[in-house]
C-alpha positions as CSV (number, residue, x, y, z in Angstrom):
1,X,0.0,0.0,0.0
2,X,2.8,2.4,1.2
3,X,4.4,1.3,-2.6
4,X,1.2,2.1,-4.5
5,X,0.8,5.3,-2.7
6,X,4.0,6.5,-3.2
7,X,3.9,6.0,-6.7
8,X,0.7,7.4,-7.3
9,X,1.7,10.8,-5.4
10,X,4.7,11.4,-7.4
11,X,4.0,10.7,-10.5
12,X,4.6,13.7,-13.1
13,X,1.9,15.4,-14.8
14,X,0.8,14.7,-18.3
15,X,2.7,17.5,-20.2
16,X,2.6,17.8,-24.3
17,X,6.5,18.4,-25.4
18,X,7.0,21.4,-27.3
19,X,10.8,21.9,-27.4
20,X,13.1,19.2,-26.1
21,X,16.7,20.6,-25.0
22,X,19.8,20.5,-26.9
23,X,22.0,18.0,-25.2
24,X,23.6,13.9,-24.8
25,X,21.0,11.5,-26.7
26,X,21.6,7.7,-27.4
27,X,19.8,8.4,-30.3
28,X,20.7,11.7,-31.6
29,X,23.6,14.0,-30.8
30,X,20.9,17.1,-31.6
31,X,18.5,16.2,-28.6
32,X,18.8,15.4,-25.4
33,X,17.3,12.0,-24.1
34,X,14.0,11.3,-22.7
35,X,13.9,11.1,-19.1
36,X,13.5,6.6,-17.8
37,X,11.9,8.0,-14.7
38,X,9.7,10.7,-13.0
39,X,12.3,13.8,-11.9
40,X,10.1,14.1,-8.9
41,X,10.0,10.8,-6.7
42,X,11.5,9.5,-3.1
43,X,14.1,7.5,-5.4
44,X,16.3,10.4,-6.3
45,X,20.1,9.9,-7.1
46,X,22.1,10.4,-4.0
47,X,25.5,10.7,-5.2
48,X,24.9,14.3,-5.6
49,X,24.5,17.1,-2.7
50,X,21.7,18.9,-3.6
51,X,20.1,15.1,-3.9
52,X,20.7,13.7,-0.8
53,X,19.5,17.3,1.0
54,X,15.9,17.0,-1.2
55,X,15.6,13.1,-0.3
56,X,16.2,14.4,3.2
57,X,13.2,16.8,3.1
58,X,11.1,14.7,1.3
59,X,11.2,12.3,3.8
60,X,10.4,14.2,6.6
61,X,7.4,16.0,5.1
62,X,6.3,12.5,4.2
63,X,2.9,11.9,5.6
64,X,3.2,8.4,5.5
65,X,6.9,7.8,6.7
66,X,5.6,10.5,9.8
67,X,2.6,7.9,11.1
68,X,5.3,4.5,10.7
69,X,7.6,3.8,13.6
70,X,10.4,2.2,10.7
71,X,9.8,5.7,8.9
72,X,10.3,7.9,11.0
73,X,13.4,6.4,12.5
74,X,15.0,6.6,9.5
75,X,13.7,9.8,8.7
76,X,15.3,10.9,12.3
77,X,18.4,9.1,11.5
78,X,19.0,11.4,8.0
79,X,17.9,14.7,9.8
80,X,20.7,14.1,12.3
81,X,23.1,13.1,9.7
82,X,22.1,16.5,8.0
83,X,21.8,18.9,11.1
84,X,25.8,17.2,11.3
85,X,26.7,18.4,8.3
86,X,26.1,22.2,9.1
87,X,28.0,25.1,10.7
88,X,27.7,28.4,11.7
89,X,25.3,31.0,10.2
90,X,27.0,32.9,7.7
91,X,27.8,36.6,8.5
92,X,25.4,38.5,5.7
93,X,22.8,35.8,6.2
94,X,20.3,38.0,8.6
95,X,18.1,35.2,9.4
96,X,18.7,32.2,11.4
97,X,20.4,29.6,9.1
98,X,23.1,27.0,8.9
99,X,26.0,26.5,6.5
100,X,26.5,22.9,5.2
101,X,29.8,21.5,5.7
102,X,30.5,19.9,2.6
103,X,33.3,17.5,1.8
104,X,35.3,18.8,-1.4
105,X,34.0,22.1,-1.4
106,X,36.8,23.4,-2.8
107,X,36.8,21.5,-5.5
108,X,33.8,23.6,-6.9
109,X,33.7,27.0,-9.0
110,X,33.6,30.1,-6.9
111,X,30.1,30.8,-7.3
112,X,28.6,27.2,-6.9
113,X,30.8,27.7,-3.5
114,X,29.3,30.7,-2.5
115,X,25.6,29.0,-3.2
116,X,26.6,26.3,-1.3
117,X,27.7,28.3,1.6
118,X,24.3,30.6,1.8
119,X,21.4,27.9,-0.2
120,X,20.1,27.2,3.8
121,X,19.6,31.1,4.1
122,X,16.1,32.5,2.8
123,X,15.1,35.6,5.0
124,X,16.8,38.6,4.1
125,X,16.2,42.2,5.8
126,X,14.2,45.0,2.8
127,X,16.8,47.5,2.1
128,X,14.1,49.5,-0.1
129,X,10.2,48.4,0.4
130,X,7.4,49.7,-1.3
131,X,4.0,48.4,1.4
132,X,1.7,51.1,-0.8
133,X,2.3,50.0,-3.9
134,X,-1.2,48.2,-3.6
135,X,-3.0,50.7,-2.0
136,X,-5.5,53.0,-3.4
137,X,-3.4,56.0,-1.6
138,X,-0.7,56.1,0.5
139,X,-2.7,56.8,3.8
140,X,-5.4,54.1,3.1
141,X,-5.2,50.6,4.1
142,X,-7.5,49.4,1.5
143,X,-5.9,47.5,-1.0
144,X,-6.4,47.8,-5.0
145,X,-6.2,44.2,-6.7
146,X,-4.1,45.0,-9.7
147,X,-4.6,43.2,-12.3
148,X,-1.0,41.9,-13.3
149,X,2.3,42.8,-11.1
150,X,5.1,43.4,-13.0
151,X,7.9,42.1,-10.9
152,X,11.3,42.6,-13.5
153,X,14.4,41.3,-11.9
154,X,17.3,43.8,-12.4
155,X,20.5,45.1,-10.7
156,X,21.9,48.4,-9.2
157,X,23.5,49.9,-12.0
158,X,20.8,48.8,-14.6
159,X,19.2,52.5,-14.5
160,X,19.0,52.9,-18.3
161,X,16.6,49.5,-18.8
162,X,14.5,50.4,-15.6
163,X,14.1,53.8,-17.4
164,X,13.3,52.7,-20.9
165,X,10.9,49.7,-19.0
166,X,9.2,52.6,-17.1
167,X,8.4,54.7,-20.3
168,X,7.5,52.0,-22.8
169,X,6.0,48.2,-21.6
170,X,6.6,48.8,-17.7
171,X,4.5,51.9,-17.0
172,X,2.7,51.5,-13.7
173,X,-1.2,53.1,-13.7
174,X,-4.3,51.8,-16.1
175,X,-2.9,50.1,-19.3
176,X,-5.4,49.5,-22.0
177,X,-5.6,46.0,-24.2
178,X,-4.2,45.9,-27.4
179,X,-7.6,44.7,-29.3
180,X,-10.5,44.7,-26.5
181,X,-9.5,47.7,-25.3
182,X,-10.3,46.5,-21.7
183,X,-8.6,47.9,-19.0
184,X,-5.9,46.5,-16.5
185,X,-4.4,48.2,-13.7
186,X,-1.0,47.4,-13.7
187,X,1.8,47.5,-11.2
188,X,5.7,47.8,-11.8
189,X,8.2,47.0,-9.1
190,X,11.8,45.8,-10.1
191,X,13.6,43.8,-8.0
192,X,17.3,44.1,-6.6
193,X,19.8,43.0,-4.5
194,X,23.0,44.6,-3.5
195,X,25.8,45.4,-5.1
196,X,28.2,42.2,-5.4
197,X,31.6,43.6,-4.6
198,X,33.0,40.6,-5.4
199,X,33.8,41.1,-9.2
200,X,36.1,43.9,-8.6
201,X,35.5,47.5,-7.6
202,X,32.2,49.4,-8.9
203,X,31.3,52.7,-8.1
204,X,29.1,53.3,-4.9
205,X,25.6,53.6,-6.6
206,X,23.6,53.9,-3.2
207,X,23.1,57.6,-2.9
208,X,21.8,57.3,-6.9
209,X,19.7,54.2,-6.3
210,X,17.8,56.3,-3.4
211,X,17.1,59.3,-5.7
212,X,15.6,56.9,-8.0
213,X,13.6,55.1,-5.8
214,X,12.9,58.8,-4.1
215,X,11.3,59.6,-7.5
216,X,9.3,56.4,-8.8
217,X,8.7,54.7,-5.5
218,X,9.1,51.1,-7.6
219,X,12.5,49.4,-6.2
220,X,11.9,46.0,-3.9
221,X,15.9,45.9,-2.9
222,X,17.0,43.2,-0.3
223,X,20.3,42.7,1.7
224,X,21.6,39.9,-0.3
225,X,24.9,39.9,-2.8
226,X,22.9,40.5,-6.4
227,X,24.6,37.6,-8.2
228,X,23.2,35.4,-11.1
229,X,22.8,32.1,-8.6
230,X,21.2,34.7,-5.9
231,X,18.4,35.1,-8.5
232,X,16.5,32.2,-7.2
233,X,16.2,34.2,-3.9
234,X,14.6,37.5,-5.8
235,X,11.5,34.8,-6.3
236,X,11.1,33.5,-2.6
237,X,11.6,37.2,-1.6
238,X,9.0,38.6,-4.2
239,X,6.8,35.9,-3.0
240,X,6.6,36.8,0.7
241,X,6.4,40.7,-0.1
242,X,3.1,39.4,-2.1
243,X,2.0,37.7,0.2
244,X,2.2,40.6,2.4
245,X,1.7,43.7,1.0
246,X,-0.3,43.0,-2.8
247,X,-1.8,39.6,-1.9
248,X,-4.9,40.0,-4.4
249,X,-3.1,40.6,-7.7
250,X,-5.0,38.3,-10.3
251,X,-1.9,37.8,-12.6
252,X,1.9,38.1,-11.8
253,X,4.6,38.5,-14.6
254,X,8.0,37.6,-13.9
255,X,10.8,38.8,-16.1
256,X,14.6,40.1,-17.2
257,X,15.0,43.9,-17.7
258,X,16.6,43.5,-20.9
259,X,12.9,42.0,-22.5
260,X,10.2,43.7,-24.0
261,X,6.4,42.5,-23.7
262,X,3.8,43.7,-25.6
263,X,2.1,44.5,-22.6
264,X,-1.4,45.6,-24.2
265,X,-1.0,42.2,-26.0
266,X,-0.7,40.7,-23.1
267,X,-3.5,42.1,-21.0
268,X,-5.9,40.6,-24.1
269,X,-4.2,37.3,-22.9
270,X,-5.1,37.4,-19.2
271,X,-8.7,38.7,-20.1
272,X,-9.6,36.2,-21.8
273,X,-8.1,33.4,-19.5
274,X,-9.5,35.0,-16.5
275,X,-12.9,35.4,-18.2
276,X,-12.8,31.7,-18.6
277,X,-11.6,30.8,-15.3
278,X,-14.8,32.5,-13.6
279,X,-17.0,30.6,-16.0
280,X,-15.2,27.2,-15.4
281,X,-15.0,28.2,-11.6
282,X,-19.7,28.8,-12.3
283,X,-19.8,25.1,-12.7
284,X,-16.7,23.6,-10.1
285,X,-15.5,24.1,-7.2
286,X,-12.4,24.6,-8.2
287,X,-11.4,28.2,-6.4
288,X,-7.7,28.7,-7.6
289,X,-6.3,29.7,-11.2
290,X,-3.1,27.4,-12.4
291,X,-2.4,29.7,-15.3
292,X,1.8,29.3,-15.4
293,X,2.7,30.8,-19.3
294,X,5.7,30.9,-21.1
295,X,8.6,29.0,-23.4
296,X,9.0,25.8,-22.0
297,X,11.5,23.0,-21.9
298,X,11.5,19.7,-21.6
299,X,14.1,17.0,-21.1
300,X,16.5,19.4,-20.2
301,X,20.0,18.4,-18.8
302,X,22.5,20.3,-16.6
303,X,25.1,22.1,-18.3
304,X,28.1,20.0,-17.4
305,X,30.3,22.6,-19.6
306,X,32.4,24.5,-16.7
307,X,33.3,27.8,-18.8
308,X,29.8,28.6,-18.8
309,X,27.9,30.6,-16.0
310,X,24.8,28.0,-15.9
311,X,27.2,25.4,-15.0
312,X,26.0,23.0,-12.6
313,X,28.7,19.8,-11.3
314,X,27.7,16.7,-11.3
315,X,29.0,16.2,-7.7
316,X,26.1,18.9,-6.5
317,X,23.3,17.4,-9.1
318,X,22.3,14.6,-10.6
319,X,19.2,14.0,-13.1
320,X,17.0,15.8,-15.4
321,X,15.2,18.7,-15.3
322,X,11.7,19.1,-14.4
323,X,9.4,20.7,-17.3
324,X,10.2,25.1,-16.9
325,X,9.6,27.7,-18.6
326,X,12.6,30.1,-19.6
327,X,13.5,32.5,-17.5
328,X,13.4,35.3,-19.6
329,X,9.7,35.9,-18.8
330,X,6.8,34.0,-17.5
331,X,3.4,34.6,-16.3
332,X,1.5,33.0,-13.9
333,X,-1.8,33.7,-11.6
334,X,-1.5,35.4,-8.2
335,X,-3.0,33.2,-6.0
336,X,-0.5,30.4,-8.0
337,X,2.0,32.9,-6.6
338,X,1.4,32.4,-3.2
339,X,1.1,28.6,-3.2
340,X,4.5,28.5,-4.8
341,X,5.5,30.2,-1.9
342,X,4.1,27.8,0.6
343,X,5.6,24.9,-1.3
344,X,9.1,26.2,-1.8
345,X,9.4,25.9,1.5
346,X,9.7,22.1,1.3
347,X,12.4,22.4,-1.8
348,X,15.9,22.9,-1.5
349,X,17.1,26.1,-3.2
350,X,18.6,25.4,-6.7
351,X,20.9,28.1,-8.4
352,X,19.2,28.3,-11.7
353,X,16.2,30.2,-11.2
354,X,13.6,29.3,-14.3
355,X,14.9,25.4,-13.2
356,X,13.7,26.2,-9.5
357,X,10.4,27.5,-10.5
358,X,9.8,24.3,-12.6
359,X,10.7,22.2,-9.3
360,X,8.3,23.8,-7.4
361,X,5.6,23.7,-9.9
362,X,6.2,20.3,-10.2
363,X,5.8,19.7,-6.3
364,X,2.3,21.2,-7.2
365,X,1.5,18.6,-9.4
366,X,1.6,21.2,-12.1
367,X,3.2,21.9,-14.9
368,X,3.6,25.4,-17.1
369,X,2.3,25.9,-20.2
370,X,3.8,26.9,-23.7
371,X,2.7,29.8,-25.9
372,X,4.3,30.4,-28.9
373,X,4.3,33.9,-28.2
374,X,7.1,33.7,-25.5
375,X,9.9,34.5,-27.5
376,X,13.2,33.8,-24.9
377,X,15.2,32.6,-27.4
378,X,14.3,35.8,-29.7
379,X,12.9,36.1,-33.3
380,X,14.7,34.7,-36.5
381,X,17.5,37.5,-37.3
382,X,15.9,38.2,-40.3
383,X,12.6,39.0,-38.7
384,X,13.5,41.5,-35.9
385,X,13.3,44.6,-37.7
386,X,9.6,43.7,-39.2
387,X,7.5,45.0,-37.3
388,X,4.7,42.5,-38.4
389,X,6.9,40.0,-37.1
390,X,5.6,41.2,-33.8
391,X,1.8,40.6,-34.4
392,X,1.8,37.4,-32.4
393,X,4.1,38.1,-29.9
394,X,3.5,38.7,-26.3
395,X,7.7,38.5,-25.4
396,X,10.8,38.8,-26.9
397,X,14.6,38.1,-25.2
398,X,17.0,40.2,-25.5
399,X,16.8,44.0,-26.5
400,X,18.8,46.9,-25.2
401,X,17.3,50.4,-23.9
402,X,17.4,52.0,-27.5
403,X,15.8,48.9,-28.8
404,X,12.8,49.3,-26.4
405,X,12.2,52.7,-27.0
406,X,13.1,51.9,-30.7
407,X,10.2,49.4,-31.2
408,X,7.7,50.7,-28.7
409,X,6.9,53.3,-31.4
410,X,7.2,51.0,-34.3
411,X,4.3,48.7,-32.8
412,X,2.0,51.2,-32.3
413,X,-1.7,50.5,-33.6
414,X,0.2,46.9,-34.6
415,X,-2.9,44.8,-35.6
416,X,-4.5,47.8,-37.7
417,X,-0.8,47.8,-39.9
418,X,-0.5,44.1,-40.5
């Protein structure tokens, strides 16, 4: 019984495969294999570290191994061989954590060291907060329910692409659709850590940062070192300031600050699904929205390739990816937000970000879904300077500040041109 439940709890969801990642095939050197087994089960490869710390937690939020006497001394007997493998709090971890001790650790790349050392810390003090953003002034406590956040990942000296965001796809206030014409209010924050010092000297940005933030009031900033493997944290962080200050958002997009969205395109999107989701929710009972959007990828492998900045060692993990979205942009319902939230508290932090996302999903039950008009990988080259190219697009990876400003005037009034 134990057996059948098991596998019946963990098996993946039925998912159609759109793109399958480049990578090691027995049957083609193009594409990558398909996975033999589930990604998410109690039978994960323990050779690796980030492994044997998942099969840890997994078996302690068991519910099963937690009401059997066998269970849960095992399950006792790997929480003590874990708590033994962790130190001291690190000193720019604010919240109470542990560092694991890990044998070889200096056999890994700086950065996957520096994950290693921090991945148990998750609670970092807001440099920057913005509680009103939600609020229908700044002395009210009633709360506006926006209909999509904007929450665009970027970093201290990134002013030029919060700027060109802010006056093209990223303006905060009522945004109308693109065809229906139906309104949205939309909400722009951008999310940043601090300054990594660690890549050689910068110039001290603070004093411009708060003039900024002085005059737009849309900077979430946390005290943690703003590095690509910290990105992973800017979603757990996001997630709890939802949760707190904007918790009745109906949509949530995710993204880069060097993308552009069509954002009244978009808005047409999110209409229509939630228009359907209050007519499917007229004849269920089913209260929450699992709308997760974007390009997604299947069968994808670690990049084993060590010159590369998603490099992840086989010594810290071992299998395939679950199904994710890229990481370029993604959009996903609000109250999906929060119960991401809730679950990536049972999931070991992973340094890839679009990867962790697709972890927790997948601890859901749930998987995202493609649309073709999530461009991460961009348009053909031949195509980007069409502006009909556009017409079916709702993102596009990578463009510059000039290129934003550049095409938010070449796709006005698209659909009436093409």
């Amino acid at each position: 019984m134990v057996s059948i439940f098991v596998t019946i709890s963990y098996s993946p969801p039925k998912i159609t495969i759109h793109y399958v990642a480049p990578g090691i095939s027995a049957n083609s050197s193009a594409m990558a294999s398909y996975p033999l087994r589930p990604f998410w089960n109690l039978r994960l490869e323990d050779s690796a570290l980030w492994n044997q710390m998942q099969h840890a937690w997994d078996r302690q939020h068991n519910p099963i191994l937690r009401g059997n006497t066998t269970g849960m001394m095992r399950m006792n007997s790997e929480a003590k061989l874990l708590s033994e493998t962790e130190e001291e709090c690190l000193s720019d971890c604010m919240a109470k954590c542990s560092v694991p001790r890990v044998h070889g650790l200096d056999s890994y790349p700086d950065q996957m060291k520096a994950f290693i050392r921090s991945m148990h810390c998750r609670e970092y003090p807001l440099l920057i907060n913005q509680p009103s953003l939600c609020r229908k002034n700044s002395s009210s406590f009633i709360l506006d329910s926006p209909m999509l956040i904007m929450a665009i990942k970027s970093q201290v000296g990134n002013f030029e692409n919060r700027q060109a965001i802010r006056e093209t796809w990223g303006r905060s206030g009522l945004v109308r659709g693109e065809s229906t014409k139906k309104g949205g209010l939309v909400r722009t924050v951008f999310l940043l850590g601090r300054q990594d010092s660690s890549t050689g000297p910068h110039p001290d940005l603070k004093n411009l940062l708060e003039l900024e933030n002085q005059k737009y009031q849309d900077i979430l900033q946390w005290d943690f070192r703003d590095t690509f493997f910290n990105l992973t944290l800017k979603d757990l962080l996001f997630w709890h300031w939802l949760e707190q200050y904007c918790p009745h958002a109906i949509f949530v997009f995710k993204g880069d600050d060097d993308v552009f969205v069509r954002t009244g395109a978009l808005l047409d999107y999110l209409h229509m699904q939630w228009e359907e989701h209050i007519l499917w929710r007229a004849y269920t009972n089913e209260t929450h929205m699992n709308l997760f959007v974007g390009e997604v990828i299947n069968n994808a492998m670690p990049n084993r390739e060590p010159s590369t900045k998603y490099y992840i060692p086989d010594s810290f993990y071992q299998g395939v990816y679950p199904p994710y979205a890229g990481g370029g942009g993604v959009v996903y319902s609000g109250s999906l937000a929060l119960r991401l939230k809730k679950v990536s508290e049972r999931v070991r932090l992973f340094p890839i970000d679009d990867v962790y996302l697709g972890m927790c999903l997948y601890r859901l039950g749930l998987s995202p879904s493609h649309h073709p008009g999530f461009l991460t990988f961009d348009l053909p080259e031949a195509d980007r300077s069409k502006p009909c190219a556009y017409k079916s697009v709702l993102l596009v990876h990578r463009r510059t500040p000039n290129e934003m400003l550049m095409l938010w005037k070449r796709l006005r009034n698209l659909p009436g041109h093409c």
